[in-house]
C-alpha positions in Angstrom: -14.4 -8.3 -13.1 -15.0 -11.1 -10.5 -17.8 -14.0 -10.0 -19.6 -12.6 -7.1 -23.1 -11.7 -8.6 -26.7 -11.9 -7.7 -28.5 -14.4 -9.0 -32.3 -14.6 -8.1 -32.0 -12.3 -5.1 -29.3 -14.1 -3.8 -25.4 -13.2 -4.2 -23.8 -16.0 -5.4 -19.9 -17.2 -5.4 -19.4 -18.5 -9.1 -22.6 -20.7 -9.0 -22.8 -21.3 -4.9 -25.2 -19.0 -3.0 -23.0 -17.4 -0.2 -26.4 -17.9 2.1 -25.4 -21.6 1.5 -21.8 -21.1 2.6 -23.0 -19.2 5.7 -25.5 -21.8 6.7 -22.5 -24.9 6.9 -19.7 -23.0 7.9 -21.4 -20.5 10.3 -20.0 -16.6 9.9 -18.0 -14.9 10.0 -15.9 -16.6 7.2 -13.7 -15.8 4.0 -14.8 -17.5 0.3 -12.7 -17.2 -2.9 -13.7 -17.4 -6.3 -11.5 -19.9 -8.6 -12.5 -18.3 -11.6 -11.7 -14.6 -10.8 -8.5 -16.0 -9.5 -7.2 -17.8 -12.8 -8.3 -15.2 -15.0 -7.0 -12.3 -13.0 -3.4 -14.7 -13.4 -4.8 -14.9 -17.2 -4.8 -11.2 -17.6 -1.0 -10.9 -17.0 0.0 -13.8 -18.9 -2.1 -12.1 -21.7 -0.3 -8.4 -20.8 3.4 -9.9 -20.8 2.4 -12.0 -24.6 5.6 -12.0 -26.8 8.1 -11.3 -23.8 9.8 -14.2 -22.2 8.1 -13.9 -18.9 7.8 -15.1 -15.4 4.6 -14.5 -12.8 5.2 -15.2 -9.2 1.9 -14.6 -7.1 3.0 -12.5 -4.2 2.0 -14.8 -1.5 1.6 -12.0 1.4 -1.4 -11.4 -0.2 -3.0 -14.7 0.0 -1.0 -17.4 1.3 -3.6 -20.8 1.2 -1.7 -23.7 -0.1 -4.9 -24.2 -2.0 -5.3 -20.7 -3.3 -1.0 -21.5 -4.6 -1.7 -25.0 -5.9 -4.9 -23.8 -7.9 -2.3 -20.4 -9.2 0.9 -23.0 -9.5 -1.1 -25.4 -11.7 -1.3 -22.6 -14.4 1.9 -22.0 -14.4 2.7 -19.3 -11.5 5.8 -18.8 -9.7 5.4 -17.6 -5.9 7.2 -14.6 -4.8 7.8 -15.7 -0.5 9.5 -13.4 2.1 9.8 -15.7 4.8 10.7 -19.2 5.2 6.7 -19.8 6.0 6.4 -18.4 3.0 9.0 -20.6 0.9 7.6 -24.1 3.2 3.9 -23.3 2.3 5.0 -22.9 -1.9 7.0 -25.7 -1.2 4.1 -28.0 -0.1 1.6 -26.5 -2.5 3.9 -28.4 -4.6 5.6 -25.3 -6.4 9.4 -26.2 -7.4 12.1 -24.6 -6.3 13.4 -23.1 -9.4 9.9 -21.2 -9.5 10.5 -19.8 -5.9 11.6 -16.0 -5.7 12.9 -15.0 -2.1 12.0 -11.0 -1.1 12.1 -9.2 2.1 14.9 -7.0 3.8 15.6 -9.7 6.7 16.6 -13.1 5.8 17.9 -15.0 8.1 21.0 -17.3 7.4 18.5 -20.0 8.4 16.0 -18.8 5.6 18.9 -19.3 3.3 20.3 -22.3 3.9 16.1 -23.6 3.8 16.3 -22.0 0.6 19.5 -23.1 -0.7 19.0 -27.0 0.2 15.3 -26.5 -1.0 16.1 -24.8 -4.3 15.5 -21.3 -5.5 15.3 -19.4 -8.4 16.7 -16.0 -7.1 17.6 -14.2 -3.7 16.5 -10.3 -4.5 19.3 -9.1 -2.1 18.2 -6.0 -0.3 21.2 -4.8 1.6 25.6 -5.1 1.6 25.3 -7.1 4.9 22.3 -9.2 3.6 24.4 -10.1 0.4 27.8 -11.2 2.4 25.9 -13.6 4.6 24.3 -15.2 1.4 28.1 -15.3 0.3 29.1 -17.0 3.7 26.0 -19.3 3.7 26.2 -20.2 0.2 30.0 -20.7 0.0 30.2 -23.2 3.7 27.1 -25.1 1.8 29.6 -25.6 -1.7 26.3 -24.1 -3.6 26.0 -21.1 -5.5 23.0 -18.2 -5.0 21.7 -16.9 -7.8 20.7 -13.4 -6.8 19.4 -9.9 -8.2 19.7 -6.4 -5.8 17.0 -4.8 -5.1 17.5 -1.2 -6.1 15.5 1.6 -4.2 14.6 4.6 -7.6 13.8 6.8 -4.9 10.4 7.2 -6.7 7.3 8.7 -5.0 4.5 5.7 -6.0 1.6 8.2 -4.6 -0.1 5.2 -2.4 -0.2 4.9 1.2 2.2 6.0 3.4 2.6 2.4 5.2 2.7 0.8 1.9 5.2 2.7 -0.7 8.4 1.3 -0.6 10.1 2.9 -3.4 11.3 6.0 -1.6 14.7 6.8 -0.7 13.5 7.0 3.2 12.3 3.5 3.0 14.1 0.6 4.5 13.6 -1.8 1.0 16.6 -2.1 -1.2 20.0 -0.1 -1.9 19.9 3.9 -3.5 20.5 3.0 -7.2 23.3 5.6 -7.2 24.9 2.9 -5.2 24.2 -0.3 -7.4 26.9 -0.5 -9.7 29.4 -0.5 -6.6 27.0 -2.9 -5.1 26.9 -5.0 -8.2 31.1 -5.2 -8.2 31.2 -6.1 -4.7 28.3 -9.1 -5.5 30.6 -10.1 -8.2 33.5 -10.7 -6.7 32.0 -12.7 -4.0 32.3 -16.2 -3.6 28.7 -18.3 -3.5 27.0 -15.5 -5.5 26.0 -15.3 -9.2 24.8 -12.0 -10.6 21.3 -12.5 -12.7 19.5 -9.6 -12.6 18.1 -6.7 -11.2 15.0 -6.1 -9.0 12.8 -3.2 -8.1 9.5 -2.7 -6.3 8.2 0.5 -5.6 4.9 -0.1 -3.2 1.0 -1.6 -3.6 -1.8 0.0 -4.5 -0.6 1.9 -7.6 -3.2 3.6 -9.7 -1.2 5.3 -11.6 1.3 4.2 -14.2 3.6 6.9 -14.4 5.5 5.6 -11.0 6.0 2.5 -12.5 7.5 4.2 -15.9 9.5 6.8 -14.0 10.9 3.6 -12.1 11.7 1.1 -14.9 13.2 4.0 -17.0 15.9 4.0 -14.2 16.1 0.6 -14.5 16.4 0.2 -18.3 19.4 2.4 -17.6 21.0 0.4 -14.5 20.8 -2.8 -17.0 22.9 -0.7 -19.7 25.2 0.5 -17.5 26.0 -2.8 -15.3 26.1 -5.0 -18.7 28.9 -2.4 -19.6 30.9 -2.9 -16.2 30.4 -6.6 -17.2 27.5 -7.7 -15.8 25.1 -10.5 -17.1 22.0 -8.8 -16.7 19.1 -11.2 -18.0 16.5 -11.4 -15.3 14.5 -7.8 -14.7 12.2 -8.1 -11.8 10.0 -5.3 -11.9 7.8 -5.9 -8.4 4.1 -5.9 -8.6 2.1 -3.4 -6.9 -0.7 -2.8 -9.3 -4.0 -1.5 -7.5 -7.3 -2.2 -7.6 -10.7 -0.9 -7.1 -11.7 -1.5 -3.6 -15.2 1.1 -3.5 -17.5 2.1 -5.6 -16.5 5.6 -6.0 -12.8 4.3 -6.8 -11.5 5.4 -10.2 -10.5 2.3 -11.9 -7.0 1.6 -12.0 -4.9 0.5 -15.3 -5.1 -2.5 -16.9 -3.0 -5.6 -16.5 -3.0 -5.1 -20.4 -1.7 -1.2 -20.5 0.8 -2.2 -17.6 2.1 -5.1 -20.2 2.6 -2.0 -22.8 4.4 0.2 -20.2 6.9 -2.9 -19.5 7.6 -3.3 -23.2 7.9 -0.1 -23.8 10.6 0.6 -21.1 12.6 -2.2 -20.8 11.5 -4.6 -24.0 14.5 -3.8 -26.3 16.9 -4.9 -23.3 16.3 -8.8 -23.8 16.0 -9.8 -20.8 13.5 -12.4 -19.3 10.5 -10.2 -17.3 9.9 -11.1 -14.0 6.6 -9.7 -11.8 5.2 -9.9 -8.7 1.5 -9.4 -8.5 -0.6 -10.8 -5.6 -3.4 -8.2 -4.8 -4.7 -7.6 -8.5 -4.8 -11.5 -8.8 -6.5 -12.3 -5.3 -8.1 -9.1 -3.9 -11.3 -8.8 -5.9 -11.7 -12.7 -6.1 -12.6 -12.8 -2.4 -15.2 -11.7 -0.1 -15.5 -11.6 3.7 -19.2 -12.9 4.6 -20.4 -11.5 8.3 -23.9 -11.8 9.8 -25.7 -8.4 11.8 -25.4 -9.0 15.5 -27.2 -6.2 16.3 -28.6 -2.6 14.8 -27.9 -0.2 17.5 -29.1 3.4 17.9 -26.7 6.5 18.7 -26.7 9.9 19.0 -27.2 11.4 15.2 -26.3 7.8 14.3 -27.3 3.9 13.4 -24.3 1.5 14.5 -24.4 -2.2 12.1 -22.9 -4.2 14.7 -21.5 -7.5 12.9 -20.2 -10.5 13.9 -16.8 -9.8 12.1 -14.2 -7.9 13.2 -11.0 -5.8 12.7 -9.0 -9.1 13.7 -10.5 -10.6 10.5 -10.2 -7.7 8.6 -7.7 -5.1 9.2 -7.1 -3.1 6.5 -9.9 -0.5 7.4 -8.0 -0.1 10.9 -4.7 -0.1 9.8 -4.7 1.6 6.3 -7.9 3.7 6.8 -8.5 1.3 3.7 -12.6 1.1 2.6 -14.4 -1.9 1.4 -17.5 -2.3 -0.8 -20.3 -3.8 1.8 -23.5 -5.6 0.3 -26.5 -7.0 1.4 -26.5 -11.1 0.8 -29.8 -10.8 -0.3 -30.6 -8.1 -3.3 -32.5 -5.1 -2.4 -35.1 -4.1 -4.2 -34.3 -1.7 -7.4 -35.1 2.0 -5.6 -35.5 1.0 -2.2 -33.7 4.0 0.3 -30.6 3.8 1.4 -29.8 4.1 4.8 -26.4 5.4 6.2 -24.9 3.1 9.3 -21.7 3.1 11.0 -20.5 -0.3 10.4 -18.7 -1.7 13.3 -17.3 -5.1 14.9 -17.4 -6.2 18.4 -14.1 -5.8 19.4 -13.0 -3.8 22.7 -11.7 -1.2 20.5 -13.1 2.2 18.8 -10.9 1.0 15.7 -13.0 -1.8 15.2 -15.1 0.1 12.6 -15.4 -0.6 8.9 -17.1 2.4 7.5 -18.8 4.9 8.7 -22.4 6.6 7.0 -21.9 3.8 4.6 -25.2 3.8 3.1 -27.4 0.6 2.5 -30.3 -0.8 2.1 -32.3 -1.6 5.6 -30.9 -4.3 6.8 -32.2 -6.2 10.2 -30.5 -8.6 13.0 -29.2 -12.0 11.3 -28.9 -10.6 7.7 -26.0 -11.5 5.8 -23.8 -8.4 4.5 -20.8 -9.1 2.5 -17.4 -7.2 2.4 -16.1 -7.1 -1.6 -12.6 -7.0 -2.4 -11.5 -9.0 0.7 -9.3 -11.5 -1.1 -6.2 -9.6 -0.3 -4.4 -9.0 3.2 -7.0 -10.1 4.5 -7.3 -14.0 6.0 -3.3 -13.5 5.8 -3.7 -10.3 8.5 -5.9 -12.2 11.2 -5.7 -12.5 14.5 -6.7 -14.1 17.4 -6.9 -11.0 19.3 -9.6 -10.6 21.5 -9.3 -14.3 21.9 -11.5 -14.6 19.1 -11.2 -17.8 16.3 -9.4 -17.3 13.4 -12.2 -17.9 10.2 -12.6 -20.2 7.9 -11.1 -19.7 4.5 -13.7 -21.2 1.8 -12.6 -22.0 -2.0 -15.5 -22.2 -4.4 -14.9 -23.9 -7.8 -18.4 -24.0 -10.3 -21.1 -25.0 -8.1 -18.3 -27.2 -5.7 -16.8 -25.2 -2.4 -14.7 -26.8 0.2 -13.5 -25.2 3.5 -9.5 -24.7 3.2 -8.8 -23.4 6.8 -11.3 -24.5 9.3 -12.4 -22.0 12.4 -10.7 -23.5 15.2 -12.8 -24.2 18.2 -12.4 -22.7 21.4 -10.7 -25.5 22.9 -8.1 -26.0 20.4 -7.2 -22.4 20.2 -6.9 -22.8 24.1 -5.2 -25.9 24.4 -2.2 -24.1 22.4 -1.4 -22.3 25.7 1.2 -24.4 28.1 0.9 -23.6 31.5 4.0 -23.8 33.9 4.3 -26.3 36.9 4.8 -24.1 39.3 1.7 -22.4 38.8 
């Protein structure tokens, strides 16, 4: 469920009509929904009742320090893989100890940022990654808490470009490795053991990955605690899908994920940590773009918009589909009409859908793109020498622009031109 609805003809964000966004902030432009936001959050807290629990926001989904303050305010962790990442939670004003560090190639520099900033874990993804924490940790006189990522070599039936949970991916060690991994950890100096952490790719919509996974898990925990390991931290990943079309089959439930977790690893008493980002931001943002121009082709209508793949990439680089509305309500029956919807960008992959059908739609009409809050403003680019676009946070019937569109003269003012030319 999100808050993007028509209201009187007009498709509203929460109680603002996205027409009235358009018209101050120009298009095309990105606008988030506090509501869905806090209850998608609300739905996991709910899913992990009775378990002692800990929800980071995976912030490569979404990474506004608005969009973490709102999230951090009801209580969510951030899960960062960069030191961007970890500077952005940091001035959203999330603590330290709520801070989980992922990704296969920290630096010693992201460490020692993390280490002086405060962290609650390193999840350590490699033996050469886990003896420069040692030698960063030790020359700082700290201590890094850390869990190891382990790789279950489990097939979570998603994208190529996005399943990581394979053994011919780069994330994490083979969990026949671990427990030698785990005794070399332990007998490190600057390192303290806390858990274990496994992520197998986004976009699940299926639970049977996930079980297959934290079964392996379950039995890593017994086996380490018996080598004499303190295992009380799981972190189980996020990767939970949602539905991005219309003819998607709904995914689980936050709530039947919750049951899965307590089934599997429940009777271990350990504290659950999870990583969600795109079931919590993805359907509670749109991206708003205005018809340029309707041009006709051979066999074919083209929709030419003002947005582009550089604003949204997932159709180019996933092959991924989006949900794409009219602003203003079409009449109940009117015909649909297919279009190839496309961007103006010097590139044949600059194209959204194509024979997506819609109502008619004519130049300057407002067409929305549903299920945009994820990877999407976080994937931009200039290229083309186009603006990056306003990010806009709607709360009630209140919204306020959180990243500006840069004008053409700041974005090429960034550029430093050598004397000598």
């Amino acid at each position: 469920m999100d808050h993007f609805l028509y209201r009187d003809g007009v498709l509203h964000a929460e109680d603002v009509p996205v027409a009235e966004i358009a018209a101050a902030v120009g298009t095309p432009f990105y606008v988030y929904s506090s509501a869905t936001l806090l209850r998608h959050f609300g739905l996991f807290e709910e899913a992990l009742d009775g378990l002692e629990h800990t929800i980071c926001f995976a912030m490569k989904s979404l990474s506004n320090q608005a969009i973490l303050r709102l999230l951090a305010q009801r209580g969510a962790g951030m899960d960062v893989v960069s030191e961007g990442e970890y500077r952005r939670a940091k001035a959203a004003g999330v603590p330290g100890e709520r801070i989980v560090f992922s990704g296969v190639g920290k630096t010693r520099a992201e460490m020692r940022t993390a280490l002086e900033g405060g962290i609650r874990q390193f999840n350590v993804e490699s033996e050469p990654e886990l003896r420069a924490l040692s030698e960063v940790a030790s020359a700082m006189g700290a201590v890094a808490p850390i869990t190891i990522r382990v790789n279950p070599d489990v097939d979570a039936k998603t994208h190529a470009k996005i399943a990581t949970g394979k053994s011919e991916n780069k994330f994490g060690i083979p969990i026949a490795k671990a427990r030698e991994v785990y005794a070399e950890a332990a007998a490190l100096p600057g390192i303290e053991v806390v858990g274990i952490d496994v992520h197998i790719g986004s976009q699940l919509t299926q639970l049977e990955p996930f079980e297959a996974a934290y079964r392996k898990v379950a039995d890593l925990t017994e086996a380490l605690r018996s080598d004499g390991h303190d295992i009380r931290r799981l972190d189980l990943g996020g990767g939970l899908g949602i539905p991005y079309t219309r003819s998607n089959e709904a995914p689980p439930l936050p709530l039947d994920y919750g049951a899965l977790i307590k089934r599997t690893v429940g009777h271990l008493g350990c504290e659950v940590e999870i990583e969600p980002g795109r079931l919590i931001s993805g359907n509670a943002g749109l991206m708003v773009s205005r018809v340029i121009y309707i041009k006709e082709g051979e066999g074919r209508n083209f929709l030419i918009l003002d947005g582009a793949m550089n604003d949204l990439i997932r159709p180019a680089m996933y092959e991924a589909h989006h949900d794409i509305v009219p602003v203003i309500e079409p009449e109940t029956g009117v015909e649909q009409v297919p279009f190839d919807i496309v961007g103006p960008v010097c590139e044949t992959g600059d194209t959204f859908a194509k024979g997506w059908h819609m109502p008619p739609v004519k130049e300057g009409d407002l067409v929305a793109f549903r299920s945009a809050g994820a990877y999407g403003a976080v994937m931009a680019s200039e290229y083309n020498s186009r603006p990056l676009i306003p990010e806009v946070l709607v709360q009630d019937d209140q919204f306020a622009v959180i990243r500006p569109r840069p004008t053409f003269d700041e974005m090429i003012a960034r550029d430093t031109i050598p004397e000598w030319l």
